[in-house]
N, C-alpha and C positions, 0 to 999 in steps of 0.2 A: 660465458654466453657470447653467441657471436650474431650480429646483427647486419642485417643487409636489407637495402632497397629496395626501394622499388613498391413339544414344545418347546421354547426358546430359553438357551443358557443365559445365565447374564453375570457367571458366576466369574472371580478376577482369578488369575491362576499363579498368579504372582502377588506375593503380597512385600515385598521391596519398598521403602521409603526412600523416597529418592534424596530427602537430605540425610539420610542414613549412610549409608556409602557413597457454489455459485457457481458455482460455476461460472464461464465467462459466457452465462445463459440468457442476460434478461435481458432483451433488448428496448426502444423505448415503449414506455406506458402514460395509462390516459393522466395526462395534466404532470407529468415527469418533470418540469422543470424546460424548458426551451435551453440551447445554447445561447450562453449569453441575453436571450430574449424569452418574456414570459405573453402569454396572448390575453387581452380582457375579453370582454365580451362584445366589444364592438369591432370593428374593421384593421383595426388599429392595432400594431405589436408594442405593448410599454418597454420602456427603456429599462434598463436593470444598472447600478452602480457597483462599481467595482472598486475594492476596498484594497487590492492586495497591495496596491502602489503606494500603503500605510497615507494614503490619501482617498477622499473620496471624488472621484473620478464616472464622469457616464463612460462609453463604451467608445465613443466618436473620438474622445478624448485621452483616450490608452495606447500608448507605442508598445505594443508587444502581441503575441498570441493568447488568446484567453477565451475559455467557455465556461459559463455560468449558469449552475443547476438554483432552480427557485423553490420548484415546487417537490416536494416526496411522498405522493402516491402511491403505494405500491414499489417503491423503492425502499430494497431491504438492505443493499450494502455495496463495495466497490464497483464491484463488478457490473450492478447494475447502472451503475453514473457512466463506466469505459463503454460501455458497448454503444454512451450514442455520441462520446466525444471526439474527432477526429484526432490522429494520432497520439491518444494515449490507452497504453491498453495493462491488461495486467497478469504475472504468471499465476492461475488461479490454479489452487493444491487443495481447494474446499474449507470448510470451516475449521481445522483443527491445524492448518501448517501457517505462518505467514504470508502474506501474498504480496507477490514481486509486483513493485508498480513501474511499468517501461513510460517514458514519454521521448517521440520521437527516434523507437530503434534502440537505444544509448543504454545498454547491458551487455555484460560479460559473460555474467554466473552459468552454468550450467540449467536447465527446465529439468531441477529433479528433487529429489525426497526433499535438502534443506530443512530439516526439521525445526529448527531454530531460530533460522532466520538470521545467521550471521554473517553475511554476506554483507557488503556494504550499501546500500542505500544510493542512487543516483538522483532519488526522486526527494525530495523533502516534503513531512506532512505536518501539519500544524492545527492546532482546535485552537480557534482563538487564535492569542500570541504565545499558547504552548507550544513551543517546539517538541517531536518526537524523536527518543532517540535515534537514530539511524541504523546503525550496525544492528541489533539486540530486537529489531522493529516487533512492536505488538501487533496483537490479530488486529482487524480495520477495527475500526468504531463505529457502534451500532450507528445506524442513521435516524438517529430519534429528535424532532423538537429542533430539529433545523432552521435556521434564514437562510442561507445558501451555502453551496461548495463553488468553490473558484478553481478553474483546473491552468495555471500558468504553465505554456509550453517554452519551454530554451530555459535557458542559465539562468538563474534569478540570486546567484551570491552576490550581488551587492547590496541586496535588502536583506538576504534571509541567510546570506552564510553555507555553512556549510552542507554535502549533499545536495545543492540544487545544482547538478549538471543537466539532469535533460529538466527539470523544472519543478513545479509548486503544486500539491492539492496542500487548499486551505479550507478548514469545518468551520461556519459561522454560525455559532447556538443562539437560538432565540432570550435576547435578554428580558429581565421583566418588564413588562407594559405599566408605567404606575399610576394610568388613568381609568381602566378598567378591570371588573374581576373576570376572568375565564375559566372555563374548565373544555379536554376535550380528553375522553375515553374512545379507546378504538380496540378491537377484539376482530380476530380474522383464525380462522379454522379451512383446511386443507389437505388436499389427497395427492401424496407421488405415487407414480404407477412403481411397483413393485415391491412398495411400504406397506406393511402388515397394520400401523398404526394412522392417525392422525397430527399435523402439524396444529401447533395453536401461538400464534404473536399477540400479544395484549400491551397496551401503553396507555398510561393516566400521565395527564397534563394540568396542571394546576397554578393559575395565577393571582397573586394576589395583591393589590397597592394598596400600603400602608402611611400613618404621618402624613396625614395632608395632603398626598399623591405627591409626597418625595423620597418614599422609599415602597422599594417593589419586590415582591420573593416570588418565584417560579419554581415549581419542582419540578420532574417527573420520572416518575417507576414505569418499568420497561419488563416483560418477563417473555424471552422465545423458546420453542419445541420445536426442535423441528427432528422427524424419527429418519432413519437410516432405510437404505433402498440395496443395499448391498451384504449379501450371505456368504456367509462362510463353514463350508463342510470341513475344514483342517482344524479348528482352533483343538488342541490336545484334552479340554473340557470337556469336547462332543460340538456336534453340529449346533450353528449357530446364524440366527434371520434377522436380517435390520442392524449390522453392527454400527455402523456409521452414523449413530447419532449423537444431536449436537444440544445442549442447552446453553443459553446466555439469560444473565439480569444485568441491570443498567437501573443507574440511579444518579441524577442528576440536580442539584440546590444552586439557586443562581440568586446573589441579592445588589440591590442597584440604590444605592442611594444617590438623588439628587438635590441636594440642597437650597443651590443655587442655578440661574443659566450658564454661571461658569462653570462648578465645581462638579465632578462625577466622583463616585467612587465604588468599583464593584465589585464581585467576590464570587467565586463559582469550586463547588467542588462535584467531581465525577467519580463514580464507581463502576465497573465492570468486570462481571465473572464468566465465564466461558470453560463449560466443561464438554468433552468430546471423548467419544468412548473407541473410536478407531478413524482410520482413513477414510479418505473419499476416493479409496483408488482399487482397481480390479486386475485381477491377469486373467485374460483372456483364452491368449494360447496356450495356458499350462492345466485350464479347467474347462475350455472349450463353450463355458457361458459369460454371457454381454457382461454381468454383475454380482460373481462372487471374485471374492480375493483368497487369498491362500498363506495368510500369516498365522502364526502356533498355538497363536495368542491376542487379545485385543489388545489395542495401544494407546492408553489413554493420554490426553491432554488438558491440561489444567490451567489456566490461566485468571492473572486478575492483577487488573489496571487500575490504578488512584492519580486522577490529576486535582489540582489546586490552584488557585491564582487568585491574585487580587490585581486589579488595573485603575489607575487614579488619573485625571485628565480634570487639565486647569485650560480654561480660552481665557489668552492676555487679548486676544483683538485681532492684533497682529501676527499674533503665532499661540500652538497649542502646546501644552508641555504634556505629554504621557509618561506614563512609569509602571510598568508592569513586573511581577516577581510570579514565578511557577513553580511549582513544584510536580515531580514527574515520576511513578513507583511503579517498576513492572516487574511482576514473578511468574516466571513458568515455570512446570516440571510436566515430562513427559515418560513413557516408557516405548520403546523401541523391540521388535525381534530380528535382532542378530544373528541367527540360525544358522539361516544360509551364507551368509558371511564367514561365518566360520567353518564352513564347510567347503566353498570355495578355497581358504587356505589350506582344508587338508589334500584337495584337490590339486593345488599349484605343490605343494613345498612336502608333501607326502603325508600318512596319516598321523594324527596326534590327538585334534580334541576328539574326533569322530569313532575314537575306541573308547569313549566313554558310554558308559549304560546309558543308552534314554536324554540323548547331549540335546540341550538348546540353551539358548544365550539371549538374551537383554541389552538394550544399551539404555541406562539411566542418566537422563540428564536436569538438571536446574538452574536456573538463568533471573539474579534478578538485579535490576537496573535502575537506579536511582539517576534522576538527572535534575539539577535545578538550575533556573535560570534567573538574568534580572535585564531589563532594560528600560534606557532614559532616552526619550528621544523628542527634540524642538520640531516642531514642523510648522512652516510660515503659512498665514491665511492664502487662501486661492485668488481672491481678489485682488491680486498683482501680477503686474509684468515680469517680475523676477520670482519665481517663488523654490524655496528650497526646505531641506532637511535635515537633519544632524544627529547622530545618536551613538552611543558607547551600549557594548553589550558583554554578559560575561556570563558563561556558562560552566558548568562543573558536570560529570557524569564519572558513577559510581557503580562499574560494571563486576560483577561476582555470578563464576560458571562453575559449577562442579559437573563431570558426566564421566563415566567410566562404563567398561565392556564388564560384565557377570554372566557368568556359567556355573547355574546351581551345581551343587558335587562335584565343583574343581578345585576345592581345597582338600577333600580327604585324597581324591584321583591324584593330587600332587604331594599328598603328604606333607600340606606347607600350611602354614598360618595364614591365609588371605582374607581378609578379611570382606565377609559379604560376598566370599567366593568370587570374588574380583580375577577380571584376567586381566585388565587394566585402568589404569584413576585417575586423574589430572584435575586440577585449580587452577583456575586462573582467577586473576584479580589484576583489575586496571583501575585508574584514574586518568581522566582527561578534563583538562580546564582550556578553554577558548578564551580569550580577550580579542575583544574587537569594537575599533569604532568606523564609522562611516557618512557620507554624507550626498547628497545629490541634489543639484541645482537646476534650472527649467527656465527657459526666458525665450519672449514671444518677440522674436524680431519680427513680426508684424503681424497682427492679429489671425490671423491663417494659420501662421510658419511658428512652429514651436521647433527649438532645440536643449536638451537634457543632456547631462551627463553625471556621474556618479562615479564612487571610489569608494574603496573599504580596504582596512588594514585589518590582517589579522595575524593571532600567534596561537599555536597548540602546545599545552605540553602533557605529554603520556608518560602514567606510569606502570609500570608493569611486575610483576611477578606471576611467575608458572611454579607448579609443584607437582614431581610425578609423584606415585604411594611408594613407600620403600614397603617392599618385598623381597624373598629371599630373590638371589640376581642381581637385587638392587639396593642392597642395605640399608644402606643411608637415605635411599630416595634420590630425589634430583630437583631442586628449586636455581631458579635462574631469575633474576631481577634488572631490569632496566631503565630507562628513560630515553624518551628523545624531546626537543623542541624544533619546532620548525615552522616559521613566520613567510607570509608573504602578501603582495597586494592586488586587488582586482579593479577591475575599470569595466565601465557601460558608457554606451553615448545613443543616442537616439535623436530622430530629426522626424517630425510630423506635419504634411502639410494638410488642411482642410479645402478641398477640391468644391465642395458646398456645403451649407449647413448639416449635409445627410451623406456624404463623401468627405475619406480622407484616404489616406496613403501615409506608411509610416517606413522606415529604415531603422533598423539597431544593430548595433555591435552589443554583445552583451557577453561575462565570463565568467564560467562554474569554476569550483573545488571540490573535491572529496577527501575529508583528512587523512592523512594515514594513518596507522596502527601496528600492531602487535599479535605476531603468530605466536601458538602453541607447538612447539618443535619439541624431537624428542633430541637426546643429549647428542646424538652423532649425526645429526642433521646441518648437511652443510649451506642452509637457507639461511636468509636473514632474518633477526628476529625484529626488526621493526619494516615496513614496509612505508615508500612516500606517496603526498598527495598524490591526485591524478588531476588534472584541469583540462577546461574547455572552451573553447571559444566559438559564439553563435552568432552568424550573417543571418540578419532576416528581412525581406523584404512583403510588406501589408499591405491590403486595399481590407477596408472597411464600408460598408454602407445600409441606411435604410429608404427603402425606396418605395415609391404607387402610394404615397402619402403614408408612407411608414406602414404597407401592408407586405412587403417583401425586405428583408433582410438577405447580406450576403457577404461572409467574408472569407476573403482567399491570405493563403500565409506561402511562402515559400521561402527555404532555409538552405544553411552549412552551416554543419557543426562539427569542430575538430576537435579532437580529443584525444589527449596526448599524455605520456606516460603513465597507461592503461593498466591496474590492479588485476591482474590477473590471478582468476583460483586454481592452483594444479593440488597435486599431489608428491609427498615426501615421498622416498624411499623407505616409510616404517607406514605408508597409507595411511597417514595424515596430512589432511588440506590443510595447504597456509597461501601468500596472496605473497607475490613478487611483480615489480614493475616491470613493465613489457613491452615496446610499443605502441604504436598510435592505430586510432580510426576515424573515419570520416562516415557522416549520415550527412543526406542529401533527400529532400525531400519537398508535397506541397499538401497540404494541409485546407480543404472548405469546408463550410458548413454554411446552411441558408434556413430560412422560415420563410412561410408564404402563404400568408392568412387569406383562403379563396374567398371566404364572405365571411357575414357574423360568427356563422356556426363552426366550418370546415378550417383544419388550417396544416399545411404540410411542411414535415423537417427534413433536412437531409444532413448526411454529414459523409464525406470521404478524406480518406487521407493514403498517401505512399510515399513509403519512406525507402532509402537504398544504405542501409547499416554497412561498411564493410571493414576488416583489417586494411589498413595503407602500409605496414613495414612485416616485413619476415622474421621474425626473430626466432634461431636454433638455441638448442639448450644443450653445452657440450660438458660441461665442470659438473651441471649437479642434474639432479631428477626435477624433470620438470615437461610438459607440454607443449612440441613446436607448435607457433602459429606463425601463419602465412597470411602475406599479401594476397586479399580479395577475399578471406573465408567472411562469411556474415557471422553480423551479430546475433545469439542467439535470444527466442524470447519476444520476435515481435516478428507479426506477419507485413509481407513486403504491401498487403493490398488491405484496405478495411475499409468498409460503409454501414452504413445503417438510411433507413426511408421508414415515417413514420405517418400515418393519416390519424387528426385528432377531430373528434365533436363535440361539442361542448353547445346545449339551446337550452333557451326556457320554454318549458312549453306550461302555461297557466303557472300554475305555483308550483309545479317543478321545475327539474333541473337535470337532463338528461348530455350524459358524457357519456362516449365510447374511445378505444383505439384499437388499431392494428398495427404493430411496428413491425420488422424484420433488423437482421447485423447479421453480417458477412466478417467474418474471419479467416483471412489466407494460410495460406502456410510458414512454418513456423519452425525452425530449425533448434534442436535443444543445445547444441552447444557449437564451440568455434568449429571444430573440426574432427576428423574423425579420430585421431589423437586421443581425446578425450573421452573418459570412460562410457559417458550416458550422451556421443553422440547418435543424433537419428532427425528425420524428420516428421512432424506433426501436420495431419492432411489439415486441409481447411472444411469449416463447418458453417452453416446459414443457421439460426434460432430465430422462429418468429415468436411473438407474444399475442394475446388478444384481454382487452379490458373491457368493462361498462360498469356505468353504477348509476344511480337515484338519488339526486339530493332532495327532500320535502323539509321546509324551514330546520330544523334542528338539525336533523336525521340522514345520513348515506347508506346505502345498500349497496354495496359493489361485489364483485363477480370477476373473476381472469380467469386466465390461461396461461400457463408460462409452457416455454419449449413446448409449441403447437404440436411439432411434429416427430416430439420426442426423438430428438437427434442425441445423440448420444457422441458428444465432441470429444477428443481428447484433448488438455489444457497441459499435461507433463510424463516423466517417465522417468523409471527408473530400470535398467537395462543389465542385460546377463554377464556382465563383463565381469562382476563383483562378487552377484549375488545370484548367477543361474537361472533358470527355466521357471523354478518355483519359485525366486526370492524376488523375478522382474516384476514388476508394475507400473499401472499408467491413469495420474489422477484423469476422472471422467466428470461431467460436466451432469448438473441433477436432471433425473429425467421429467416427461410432462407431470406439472401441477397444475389441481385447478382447487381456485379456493372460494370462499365467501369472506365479507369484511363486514363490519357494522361499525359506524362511528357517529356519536353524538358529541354535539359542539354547543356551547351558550357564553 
């Protein structure tokens, strides 16, 4: 390497056991959550607390960039929180792929199939104090029964570890209330244009305090539908309408005991299932319509999520003691068509599967991810001049992949024993264990003038084993075992002055990790098989404020963030992706958002961000197979321009309660990988989605009514390109067309 400067089927047509062998559409809606700020009813924007500084903290009082969603109206998943946050946005592949979360530019990966989702993580996500695992990432988490989402932009490793280089969404579930009983059911039914059927989302919420009102249990069941808008005339069954649909349930038990004013102790476990019967992706130019696709076969996706925790919290006065332990279980299997893949290589390297009678291929994979965690941490009362934190943490992750390439009738076509008609099989099996302590201190050289600073140690150690299938060629098979360790330290400083009770200004140095890991290589692959961190370092400069007697808000961010020995995905010489260190990039960028409550009723959000992602070093690839990148190509995965403007109403009129919105989001262009090098590079036009809401609150009762994608714009969010997989095998995930629904919700 040399571096330099500067009617409808629905029938499966495979029956393979796989352990055998949003779009980025909704922009904001009525009563969505404000950034950072939520509106009452009067003149006045309420302050919102911000928890993620594992302190609680108002808004005036925070050195960093941060937006916080309150309310979830009509908000159904990521995608709908990114479209009104300034600089974070996300690669959306629809409900059945994982979904890439960019903050500030700061991705590598290619905008493409990803199936899996094993790409590395820049973003860190958390429910509570469950950490998610990063690499292995599950589908988002239903947005049910929320108190808010926190979106942290720049590096946050020295609170949250690992994966926080471009920053933090953290889910904060509603814990039990143990002073009164609740219940609130909600039921919403809806029409996509070009869906044969009906959508239906239902949620039951149930509260209950028990003991005196010192202990509280909250449930709530969750069941979604949502039907498919995309046909398919190829699948080898016969013609087929609506493949793309998605089902989830969600189930969530949260119990709180409190005993005393000092002592808590609470306990939460989550469920979630997610099944998905194909993509959410079309080929255009190979079928000459907006919305069918062209795969052989459906591609089902399966998933199901178990979290667990218990969190224990002692107040000595002077400082809090917390202790939290998680537990973290995630299982996918999916099926894949291969096809055209395989036909591509009879195309490059001459004919071989394609003399097969009747040839198609599969790629079966299963992915599941154990991760527990534990952590202890002191944190001193707020009521000082000095106030600081302290805490040890230890993590374990218990990752297991099986996925292999199959072509029905290529065991007798080979005259070989393969089993499951495998053309090819690999396992991998890892372990990774984190140890980390940290700590961060705060002190008011004079009541204005706050200065902070922070530090954290940490050590990884990975274990590995690969194993290819022995097959004839291969006899024996090929298992390969390893380990690495690799320790290092980060540092934050921050310095905040308050300009008036309603202004401040803040400065931070603050600095990411991402751990490295272990590729799947085949035996004559001359890659490494462990890959190193990557880390980051975030200059950011803040003005905060609330202003017109707290009826305007307005905060500006402007940043640099470097990023330096960069995890880059290519490809082997046997077209196997694995991840090699590569040079550096820099994002440069400014980041606002505002509210501006025009009177009681009326109140208007904005929000802009532009970011400048690009390669800073050239690195050529001369020894092995690998992808040059250049000084100045961009980051792929994030538009250089993005806005959103929202008009909200909210009045009483007699004993109702009448809300509307119209929002808009702008989304630039959007480049899918570094360079044209790269197999699936291209670029992604930019798209406008507006949204429209209203509803009727009468004492118990809501009646609500939307529109999503008004103007049925039909964006595209990714792609997958003919380099591999040809004319027929390209595709490009697309964005859900116009929905309008109804909702009914009662509350007591």
């Amino acid at each position: 390497m040399m571096t330099t400067s500067n009617n409808r089927t629905r029938c499966r047509p495979l029956q393979y056991s796989l352990k055998q062998p949003l779009a980025i559409a909704c922009a904001l809606m009525p009563l969505i959550g404000l950034p950072a700020f939520a509106v009452d009813a009067s003149n006045d924007i309420e302050e919102v607390i911000v928890t993620a500084s594992k302190r609680n903290q108002s808004l005036l009082d925070f050195s960093g960039s941060v937006s916080v969603i309150t309310n979830f109206q009509n908000v159904k998943n990521i995608g709908d929180i990114s479209s009104q946050v300034p600089g974070f946005n996300i690669v959306d592949a629809g409900p059945r792929n994982p979904t890439g979360l960019v903050i500030r530019g700061l991705r590598l990966d290619e905008v493409n199939a990803n199936d899996l989702g094993g790409d590395g993580a820049v973003v860190s996500t958390y429910i509570d104090n469950i950490p998610l695992q990063g690499f292995f990432a599950p589908l988002s988490p239903g947005l049910k029964d929320l108190q808010q989402v926190e979106i942290l932009r720049g590096p946050q490793s020295t609170l949250y570890g690992n994966s926080s280089i471009g920053g933090l969404i953290r889910y904060i579930t509603n814990k039990p209330d143990l002073e009164k009983q609740s219940l609130t059911a909600n039921a919403e039914i809806s029409q996509t244009n070009y869906s044969d059927d009906l959508n239906y989302d239902t949620d039951l919420v149930v509260n209950t305090p028990l003991l005196n009102n010192t202990l509280g249990m909250r449930l709530l069941l969750s069941k979604t539908e949502n039907q498919g808008f995309i046909d398919n005339p190829y699948w080898l069954s016969g013609p087929a309408e609506d493949t793309n649909d998605d089902k989830a349930k969600q189930a969530r038990l949260s119990v709180l005991w409190h005993p005393t004013e000092e002592f808590s102790l609470g306990g939460s476990y989550h469920y979630q299932e997610n099944n998905v019967t194909d993509r959410q992706a079309t080929n255009e130019s190979f079928t000459g319509d907006e919305y069918t696709a062209t795969s052989r076969f459906e591609q089902p996706m399966n998933a199901e999520l178990q979290l667990a925790s218990v969190d224990a919290e002692y107040d000595f006065e002077w400082a809090t003691l917390s202790a939290s332990l998680s537990h973290y279980d995630y299982e996918r299997d999916e099926i894949v068509d291969q096809t055209d893949y395989f036909i591509m290589i009879d195309e490059i390297y001459g004919p071989y599967y394609t003399t097969m009678d009747n040839m198609f291929a599969f790629n079966a994979a299963f992915v599941d991810v154990v991760k527990d965690s534990a952590e202890l941490r002191l944190v001193s009362s707020d009521d000082q001049r000095l106030r600081w934190l302290v805490a040890a943490f230890y993590s374990r992750d218990d990752l297991d992949v099986i996925q292999g390439d199959f072509v029905p009738g290529f065991a007798d076509f080979m005259d070989e024993d393969r089993p499951g008609d495998a053309d090819f099989a690999v396992t991998q099996a890892e372990l990774l264990s984190e140890y980390s302590t940290y700590a961060e201190v705060a002190y008011d050289i004079i009541p204005r003038w706050e200065v902070s600073a922070g530090l954290r140690y940490f050590r990884y150690d990975d274990e590995l084993d690969v194993c290819y299938a022995a097959y004839p060629g291969l006899p024996e098979g090929y298992c390969e075992a390893g380990d690495d360790v690799s320790n290092n330290s980060l540092g934050k400083f921050s310095t905040r002055y308050k300009l008036t009770d309603q202004q401040s200004i803040y400065f931070t140095i603050t600095e990411g990790y991402r751990r490295g890991g272990a590729n799947i290589l085949p035996l004559d692959s001359t890659a490494e098989t462990f890959y190193e961190p990557d880390t980051a370092v975030n200059y950011e400069l803040g003005y905060r404020s609330s202003l017109l007697d707290n009826r305007l808000t307005l905060n500006v961010a402007a940043y640099n963030v470097e990023w330096d020995n960069l995890q880059v995905r290519t490809t082997s010489s046997s077209s196997l992706p694995y991840f090699m260190n590569v040079g550096d990039a820099r994002s440069t960028g400014v980041e606002l958002e505002s509210v501006f409550q025009l009177n009681s009723a009326l109140s208007l959000r904005a929000g802009y961000s532009h970011v400048d992602a690009k390669i800073t070093e050239t690195v050529l690839f001369t020894d092995i197979n690998g992808d040059d990148v250049f000084n100045g190509d961009p980051l792929p995965g994030s538009p250089r321009t993005e806005w959103n403007l929202a008009l909200d109403y909210n009045q009483d009129i007699g004993s109702v309660v009448v809300d509307a919105s119209i929002g808009s989001s702008y989304f630039g262009e959007v480049y899918t990988a570094l360079n044209s090098g790269f197999r699936n590079y291209g670029k992604l036009d930019s798209f406008n989605i507006a949204n429209l809401s209203a509803g009727v609150t009468l004492e118990n009762w809501r009646l609500g009514t939307f529109i999503n994608n008004v103007g049925n714009t039909r964006g595209i969010t990714g792609t997958r390109s003919t380099e591999w997989y040809g004319e027929r095998g390209r595709f490009e995930y697309v964005t859900r067309p116009r929905t309008v629904g109804l909702s009914v919700t009662y509350k007591y």
